[in-house]
C-alpha positions as a Markdown table, in Angstrom:
| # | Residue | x | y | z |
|---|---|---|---|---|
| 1 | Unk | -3.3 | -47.7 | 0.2 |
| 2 | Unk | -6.2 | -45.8 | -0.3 |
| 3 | Unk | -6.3 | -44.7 | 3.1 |
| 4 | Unk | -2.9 | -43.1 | 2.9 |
| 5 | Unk | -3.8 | -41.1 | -0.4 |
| 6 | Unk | -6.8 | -39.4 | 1.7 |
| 7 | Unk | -4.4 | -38.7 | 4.3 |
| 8 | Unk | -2.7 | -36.9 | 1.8 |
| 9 | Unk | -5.4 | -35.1 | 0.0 |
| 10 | Unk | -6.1 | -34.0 | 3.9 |
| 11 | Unk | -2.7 | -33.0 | 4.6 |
| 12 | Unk | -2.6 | -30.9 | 1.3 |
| 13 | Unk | -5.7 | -29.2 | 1.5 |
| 14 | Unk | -5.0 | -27.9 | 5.3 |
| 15 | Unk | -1.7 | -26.8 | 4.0 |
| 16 | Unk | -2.8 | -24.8 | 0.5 |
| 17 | Unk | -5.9 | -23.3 | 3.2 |
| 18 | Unk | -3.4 | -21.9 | 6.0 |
| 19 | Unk | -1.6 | -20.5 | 2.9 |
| 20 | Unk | -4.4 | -19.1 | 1.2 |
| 21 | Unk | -5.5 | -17.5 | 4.9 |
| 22 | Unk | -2.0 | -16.2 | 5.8 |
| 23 | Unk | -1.4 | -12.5 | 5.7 |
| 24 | Unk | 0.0 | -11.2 | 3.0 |
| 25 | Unk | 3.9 | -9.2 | 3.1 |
| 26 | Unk | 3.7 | -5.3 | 3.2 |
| 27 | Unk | 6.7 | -5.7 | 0.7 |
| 28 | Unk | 4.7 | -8.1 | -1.3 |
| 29 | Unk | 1.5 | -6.2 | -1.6 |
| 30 | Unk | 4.2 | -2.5 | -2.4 |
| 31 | Unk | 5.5 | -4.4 | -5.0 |
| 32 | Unk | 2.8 | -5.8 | -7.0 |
| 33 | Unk | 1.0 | -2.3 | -6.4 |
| 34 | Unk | 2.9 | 0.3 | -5.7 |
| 35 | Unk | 6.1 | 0.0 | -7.3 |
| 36 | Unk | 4.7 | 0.3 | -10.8 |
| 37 | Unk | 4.7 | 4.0 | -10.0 |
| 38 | Unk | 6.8 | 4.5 | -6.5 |
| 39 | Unk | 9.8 | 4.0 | -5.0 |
| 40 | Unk | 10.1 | 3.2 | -0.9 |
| 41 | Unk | 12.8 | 5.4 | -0.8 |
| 42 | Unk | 13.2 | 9.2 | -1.9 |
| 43 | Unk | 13.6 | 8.5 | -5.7 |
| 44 | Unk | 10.8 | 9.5 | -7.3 |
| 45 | Unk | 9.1 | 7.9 | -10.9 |
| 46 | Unk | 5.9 | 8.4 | -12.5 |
| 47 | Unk | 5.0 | 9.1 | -8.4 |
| 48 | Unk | 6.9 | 11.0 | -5.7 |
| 49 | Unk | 9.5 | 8.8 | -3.6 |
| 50 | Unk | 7.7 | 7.2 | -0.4 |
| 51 | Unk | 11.1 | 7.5 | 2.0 |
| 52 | Unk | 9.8 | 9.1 | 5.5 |
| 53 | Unk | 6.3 | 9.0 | 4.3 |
| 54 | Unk | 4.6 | 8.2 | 8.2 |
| 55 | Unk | 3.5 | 11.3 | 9.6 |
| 56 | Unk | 5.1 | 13.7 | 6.9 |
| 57 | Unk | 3.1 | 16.4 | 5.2 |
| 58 | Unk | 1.2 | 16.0 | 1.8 |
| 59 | Unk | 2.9 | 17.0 | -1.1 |
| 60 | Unk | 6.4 | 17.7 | 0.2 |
| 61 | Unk | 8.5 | 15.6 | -2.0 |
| 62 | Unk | 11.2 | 18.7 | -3.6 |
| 63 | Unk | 11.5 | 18.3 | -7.7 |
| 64 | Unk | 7.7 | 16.4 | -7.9 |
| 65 | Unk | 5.0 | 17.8 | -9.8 |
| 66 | Unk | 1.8 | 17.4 | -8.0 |
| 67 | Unk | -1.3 | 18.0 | -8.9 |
| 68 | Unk | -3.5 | 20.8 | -8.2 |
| 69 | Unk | -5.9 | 18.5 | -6.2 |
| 70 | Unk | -2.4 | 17.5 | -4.3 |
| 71 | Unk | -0.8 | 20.7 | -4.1 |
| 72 | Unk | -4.5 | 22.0 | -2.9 |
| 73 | Unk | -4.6 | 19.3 | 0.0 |
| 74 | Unk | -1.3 | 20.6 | 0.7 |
| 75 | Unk | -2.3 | 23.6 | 1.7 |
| 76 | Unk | -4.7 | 22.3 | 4.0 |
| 77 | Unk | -2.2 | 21.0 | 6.0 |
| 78 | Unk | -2.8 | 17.1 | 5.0 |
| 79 | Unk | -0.8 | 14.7 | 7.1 |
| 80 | Unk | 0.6 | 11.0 | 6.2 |
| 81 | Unk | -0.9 | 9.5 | 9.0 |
| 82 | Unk | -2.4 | 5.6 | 9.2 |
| 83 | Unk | -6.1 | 7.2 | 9.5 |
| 84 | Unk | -5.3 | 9.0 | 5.9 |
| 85 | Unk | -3.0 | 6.7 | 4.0 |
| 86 | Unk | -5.9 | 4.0 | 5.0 |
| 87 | Unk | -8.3 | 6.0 | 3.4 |
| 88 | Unk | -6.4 | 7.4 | 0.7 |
| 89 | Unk | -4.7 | 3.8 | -0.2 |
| 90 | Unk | -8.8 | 2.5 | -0.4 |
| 91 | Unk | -9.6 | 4.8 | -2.7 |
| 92 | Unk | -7.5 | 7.9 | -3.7 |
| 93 | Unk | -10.2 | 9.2 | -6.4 |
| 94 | Unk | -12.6 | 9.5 | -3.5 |
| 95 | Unk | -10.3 | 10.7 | -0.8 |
| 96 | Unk | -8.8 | 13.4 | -3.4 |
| 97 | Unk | -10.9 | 13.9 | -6.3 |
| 98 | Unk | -9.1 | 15.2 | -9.4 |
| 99 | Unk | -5.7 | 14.0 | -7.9 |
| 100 | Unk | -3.6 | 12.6 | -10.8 |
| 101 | Unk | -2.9 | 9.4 | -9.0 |
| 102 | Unk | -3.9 | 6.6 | -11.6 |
| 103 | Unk | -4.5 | 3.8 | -8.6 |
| 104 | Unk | -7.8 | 2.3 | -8.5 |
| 105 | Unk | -7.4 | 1.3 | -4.7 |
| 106 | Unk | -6.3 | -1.4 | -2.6 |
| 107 | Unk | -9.8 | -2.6 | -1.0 |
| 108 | Unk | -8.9 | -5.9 | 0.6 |
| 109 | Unk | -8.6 | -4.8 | 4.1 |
| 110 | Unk | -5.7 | -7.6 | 5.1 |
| 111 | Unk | -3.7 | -6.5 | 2.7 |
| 112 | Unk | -4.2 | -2.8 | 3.1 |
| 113 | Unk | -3.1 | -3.4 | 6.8 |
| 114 | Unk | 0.3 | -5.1 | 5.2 |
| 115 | Unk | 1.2 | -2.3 | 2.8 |
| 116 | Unk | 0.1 | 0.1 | 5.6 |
| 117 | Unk | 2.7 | -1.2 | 8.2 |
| 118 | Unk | 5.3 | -1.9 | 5.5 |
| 119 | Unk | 5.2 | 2.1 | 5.1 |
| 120 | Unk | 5.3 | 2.4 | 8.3 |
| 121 | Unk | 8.4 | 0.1 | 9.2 |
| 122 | Unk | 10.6 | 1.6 | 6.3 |
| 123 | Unk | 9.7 | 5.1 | 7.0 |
| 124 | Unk | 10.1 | 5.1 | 11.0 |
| 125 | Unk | 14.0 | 4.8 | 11.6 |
């Protein structure tokens, strides 16, 4: 008997370990972090609406109030790319400083990744 309870406690811990290693959902990490303030489509709440965000221009969204900082990167010509959001989604206080964007930063690299090509797969038709 006690040979088949360590089998167990083997079995479980593998199992909770792949889980604890497996990638986490683009959907799962927008939801629990970006949601708060965004939508994934064009509606727009405390944030502007994130619909066609891959590859668009900075500071488009018609009807949002950006910042200056925003409206300022704007003007330079800022793009949506993976390069930016990457560093943007890290740490949007260092990538724009003075932006009103609240977000600390997401810096756990495998879930960056996730949220990265969730925006990606919803924007991209």
């Amino acid at each position: 008997m006690r040979v088949l309870n360590v089998g167990v406690v083997m079995v479980v811990l593998a199992a909770s370990t792949a889980m604890a290693q497996s990638p986490p959902s683009g959907e799962f990490v927008f939801r629990s972090q970006c949601s708060p303030c965004h939508h994934v489509d064009a509606r727009t709440k405390v944030g502007p609406g994130l619909a066609g965000i891959w590859n668009r221009r900075a500071g488009l969204v018609e009807n949002f109030r950006y910042s200056l900082a925003m409206r300022d990167k704007t003007k330079d010509g800022l793009l949506w790319d993976e390069a930016n959001l990457r560093a943007y989604l890290r740490s949007p206080r260092e990538f724009i400083p003075y932006s009103s964007m609240a977000y600390a930063g997401l810096r756990d690299g495998a879930r960056l990744s996730a949220l990265i090509d969730y925006l990606r797969e919803r924007s991209i038709p």
